[in-house]
N, C-alpha and C positions, 0 to 999 in steps of 0.2 A: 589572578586569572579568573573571567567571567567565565560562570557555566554554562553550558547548553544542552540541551538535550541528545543529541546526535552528533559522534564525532566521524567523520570517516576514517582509513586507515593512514590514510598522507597527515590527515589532521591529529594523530596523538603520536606517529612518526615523530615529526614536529617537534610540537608541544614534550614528548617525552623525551627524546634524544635517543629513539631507540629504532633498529631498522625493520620495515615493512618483512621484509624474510624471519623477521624474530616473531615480530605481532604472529604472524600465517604461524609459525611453529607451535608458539604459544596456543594460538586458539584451536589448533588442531590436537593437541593433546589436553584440551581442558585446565592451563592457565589461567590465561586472561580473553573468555568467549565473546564472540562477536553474534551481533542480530543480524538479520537479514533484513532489506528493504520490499515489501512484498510486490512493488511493480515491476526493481529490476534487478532485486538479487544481490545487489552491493550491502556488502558486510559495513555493518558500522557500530561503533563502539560509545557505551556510556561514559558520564562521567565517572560513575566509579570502577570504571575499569582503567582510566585515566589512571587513578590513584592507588590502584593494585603497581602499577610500574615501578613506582620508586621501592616497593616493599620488596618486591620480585629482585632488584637489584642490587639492595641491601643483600638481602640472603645470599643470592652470588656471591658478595663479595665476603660473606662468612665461610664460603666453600662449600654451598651447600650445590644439589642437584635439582635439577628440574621435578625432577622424581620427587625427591624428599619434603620438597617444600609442598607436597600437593595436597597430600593432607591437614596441615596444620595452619596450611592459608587458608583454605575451603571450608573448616571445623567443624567436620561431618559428624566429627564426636562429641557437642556443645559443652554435654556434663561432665566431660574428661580433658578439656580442650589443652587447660593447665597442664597436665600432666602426660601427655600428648607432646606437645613444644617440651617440658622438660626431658622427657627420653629421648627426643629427637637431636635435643641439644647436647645431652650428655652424651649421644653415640658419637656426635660429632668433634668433641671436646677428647675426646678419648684418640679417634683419628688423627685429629691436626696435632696432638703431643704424639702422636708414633709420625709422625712426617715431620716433625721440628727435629725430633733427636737423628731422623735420616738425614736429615738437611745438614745436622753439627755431624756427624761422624764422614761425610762425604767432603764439607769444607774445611774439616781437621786434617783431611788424607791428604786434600788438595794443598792446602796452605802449608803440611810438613814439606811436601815435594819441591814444593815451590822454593823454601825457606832453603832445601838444601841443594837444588840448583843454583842459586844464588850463592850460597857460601862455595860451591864448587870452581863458577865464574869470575869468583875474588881471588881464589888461591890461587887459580890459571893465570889472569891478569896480571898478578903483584907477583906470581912465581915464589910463594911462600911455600918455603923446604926449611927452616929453619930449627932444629930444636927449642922447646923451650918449658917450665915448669909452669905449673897452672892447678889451681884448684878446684877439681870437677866436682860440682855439688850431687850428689847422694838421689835418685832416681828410682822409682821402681820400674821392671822390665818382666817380661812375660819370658821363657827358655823351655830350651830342651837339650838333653845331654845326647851328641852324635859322637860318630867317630870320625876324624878327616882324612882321606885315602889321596889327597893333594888334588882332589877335585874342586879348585876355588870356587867357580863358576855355578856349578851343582850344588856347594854349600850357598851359594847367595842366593839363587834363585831356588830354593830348598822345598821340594815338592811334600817331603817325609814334615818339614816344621807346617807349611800351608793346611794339609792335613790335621795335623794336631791343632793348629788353630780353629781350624775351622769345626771339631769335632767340641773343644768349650764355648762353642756359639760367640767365637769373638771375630774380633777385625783387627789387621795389623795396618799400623803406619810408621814414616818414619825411617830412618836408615837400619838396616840391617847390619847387628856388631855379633861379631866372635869372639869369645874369648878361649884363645889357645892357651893349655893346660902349661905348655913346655915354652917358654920362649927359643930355648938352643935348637928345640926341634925343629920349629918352626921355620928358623934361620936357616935350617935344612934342608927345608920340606919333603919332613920326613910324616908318618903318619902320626895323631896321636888322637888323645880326647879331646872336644871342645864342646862347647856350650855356646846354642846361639841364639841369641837375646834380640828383642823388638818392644817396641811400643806397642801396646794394642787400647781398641776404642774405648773397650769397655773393660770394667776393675777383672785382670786375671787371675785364677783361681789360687788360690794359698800354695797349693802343694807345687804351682809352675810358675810360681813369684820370687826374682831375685831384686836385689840393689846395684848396681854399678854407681862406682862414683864416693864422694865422700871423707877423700883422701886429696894429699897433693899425688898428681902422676906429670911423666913427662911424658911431650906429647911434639908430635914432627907428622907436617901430613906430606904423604906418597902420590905424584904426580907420574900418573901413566899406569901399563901392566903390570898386573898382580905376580908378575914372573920375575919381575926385576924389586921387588920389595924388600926383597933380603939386603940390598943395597943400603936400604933406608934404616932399618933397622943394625947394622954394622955404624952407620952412621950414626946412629941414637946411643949405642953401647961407648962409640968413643967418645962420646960430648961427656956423658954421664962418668968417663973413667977421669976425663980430663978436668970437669967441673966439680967432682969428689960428690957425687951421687950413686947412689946402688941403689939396682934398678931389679923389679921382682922378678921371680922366676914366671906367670904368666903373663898375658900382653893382650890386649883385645885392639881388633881390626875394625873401627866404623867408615861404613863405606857409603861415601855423601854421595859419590855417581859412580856407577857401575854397569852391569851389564841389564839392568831394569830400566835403564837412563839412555844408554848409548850402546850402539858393537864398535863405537872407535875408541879401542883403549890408551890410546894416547892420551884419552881426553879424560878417563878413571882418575879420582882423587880418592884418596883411602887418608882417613889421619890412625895414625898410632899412637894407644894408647898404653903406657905402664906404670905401674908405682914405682916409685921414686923417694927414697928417701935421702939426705945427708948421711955421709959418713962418718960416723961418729954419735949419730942421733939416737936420742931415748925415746921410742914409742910411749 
């Protein structure tokens, strides 16, 4: 591109790829300044104000602000200039890694939900109610010890665990599991101990770190309300008496759709989980 002396505002519009409302912003807070013409007042711009544009856009696209870049475009500071752009860039550097890790902990939340919407839509689909053995690999989980007074609903959406998470400066994702102390009680629903376990974003703290997993368990997932689950679980006690398994005295509840997902609990899928071992086996 040939230079000239005098560009007007349509002319580096143009020429830059950038709009007339931007240039006015720009020159009115001391970016890229325009002269005035002394017969009639038309603003018009140099060619190196030309060439300030493409820098100006670069920067943007670094995420900087109008603001920030004012200083160390203009280097009012000559003998610090260096050093000047390095703190600017470091402050910068520091922001966009706390906005990359919001970025991962928000599309981790998004993509567990997703993952178990989706596994929820296959079991509905294919109508899988089936017993069956499986080896769940070994996990760590974030807990806390309640009591369950047969409030399913209030143990899922758990105000007293949300609290406690949110007091180790974490974030949960991921399905929400119980693991009930009693299986026979459970079968009751009668009250007892339980422990309820989650994923969370960030490493949780030693003293509220468990394992689940890491064992063979048998495993049958529950289609519909959590009122009728004792069904499933009678159903899981005969397979395992019939198939010569013995099945532990606790059970944990993961609940892929529940009432965080839906209020049509027709549509609740819960899988159940227990250890399982043969009979006759040597641990």
């Amino acid at each position: 591109m040939k230079s000239k002396a005098k560009y007007s505002i349509g002319d580096v519009s143009h020429i830059c790829n950038i709009s007339k409302k931007a240039l006015r912003y720009y020159d009115n807070i001391g970016i890229i300044t325009s002269q005035r013409q002394d017969y009639n007042n038309y603003r018009y711009y140099t060619y190196q104000s030309l060439l300030a544009v493409p820098v100006i856009k670069y920067y943007k696209q670094m995420g900087f602000k109008l603001e920030e870049m004012r200083d160390f475009i203009e280097g009012k500071s000559p003998s610090n200039v260096y050093k000047a752009i390095k703190n600017s860039f470091t402050s910068k550097i520091s922001e966009l890694e706390q906005q990359q890790e919001e970025i991962r902990r928000k599309y981790e939340s998004v993509k567990d939900w997703y993952d178990l919407v989706s596994e929820a839509e296959m079991v509905i689909e294919n109508d899988i109610r089936e017993v069956s053995i499986k080896y769940v690999e070994a996990s760590d989980y974030m807990y806390q010890d309640q009591t369950f007074e047969n409030d399913i609903e209030g143990s899922i959406i758990n105000i007293d665990w949300t609290n406690y998470v949110e007091s180790c400066q974490n974030e949960i994702t991921g399905p929400v599991i119980l693991n009930f102390s009693s299986l026979k009680l459970r079968m009751q629903d009668k009250p007892q101990g339980i422990r309820i376990l989650q994923k969370t974003l960030m490493p949780a703290p030693e003293e509220a770190r468990t394992k689940l997993g890491g064992c063979l368990m048998a495993s049958c997932y529950h289609i519909g309300p959590h009122e009728t689950i004792h069904e499933t679980y009678a159903k899981m006690c005969r397979w395992a008496a019939k198939c010569g398994y013995i099945l532990g005295e606790e059970t944990y509840e993961r609940y892929v759709t529940d009432y965080w997902t839906t209020r049509n609990s027709s549509q609740f899928v819960t899988e159940i989980l227990i250890r399982a071992a043969r009979q006759g086996a040597t641990s």
